[in-house]
N, C-alpha and C positions, 0 to 999 in steps of 0.2 A: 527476602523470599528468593530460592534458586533460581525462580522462573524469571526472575527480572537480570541476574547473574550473567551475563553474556560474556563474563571472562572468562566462564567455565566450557565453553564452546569455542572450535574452529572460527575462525572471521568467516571462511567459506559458508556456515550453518547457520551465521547471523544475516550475512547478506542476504542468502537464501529465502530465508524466513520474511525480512524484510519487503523484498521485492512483490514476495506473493502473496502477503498483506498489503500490500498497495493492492494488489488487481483485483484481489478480493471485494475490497470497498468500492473501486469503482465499480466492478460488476453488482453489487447489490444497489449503490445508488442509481445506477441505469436500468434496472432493472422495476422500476415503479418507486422508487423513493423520493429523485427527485420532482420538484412540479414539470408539466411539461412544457418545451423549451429550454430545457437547462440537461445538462449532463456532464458530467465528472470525465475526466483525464487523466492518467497516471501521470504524466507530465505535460509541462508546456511549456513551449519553446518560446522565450520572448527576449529576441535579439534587443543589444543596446542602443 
């Protein structure tokens, strides 16, 4: 499928794409998905 294809694209356009699917998901899982108490992160920093 092309749409899976990411060598047909810029790296700049896959990052892109990348990043704002992450945000995406955390915004809809904080937005009532998950139970409450819990909430999603695009990342997390967890020193050695």
């Amino acid at each position: 499928m092309p749409v899976h294809d990411w060598s047909r694209v810029e790296s700049g356009v896959f990052h892109d794409f990348h990043t704002a699917w992450i945000t995406e998901i955390r915004n809809a899982l904080n937005c009532g998905v998950l139970p409450e108490g819990y909430y999603a992160l695009a990342e997390l920093y967890c020193p050695n």
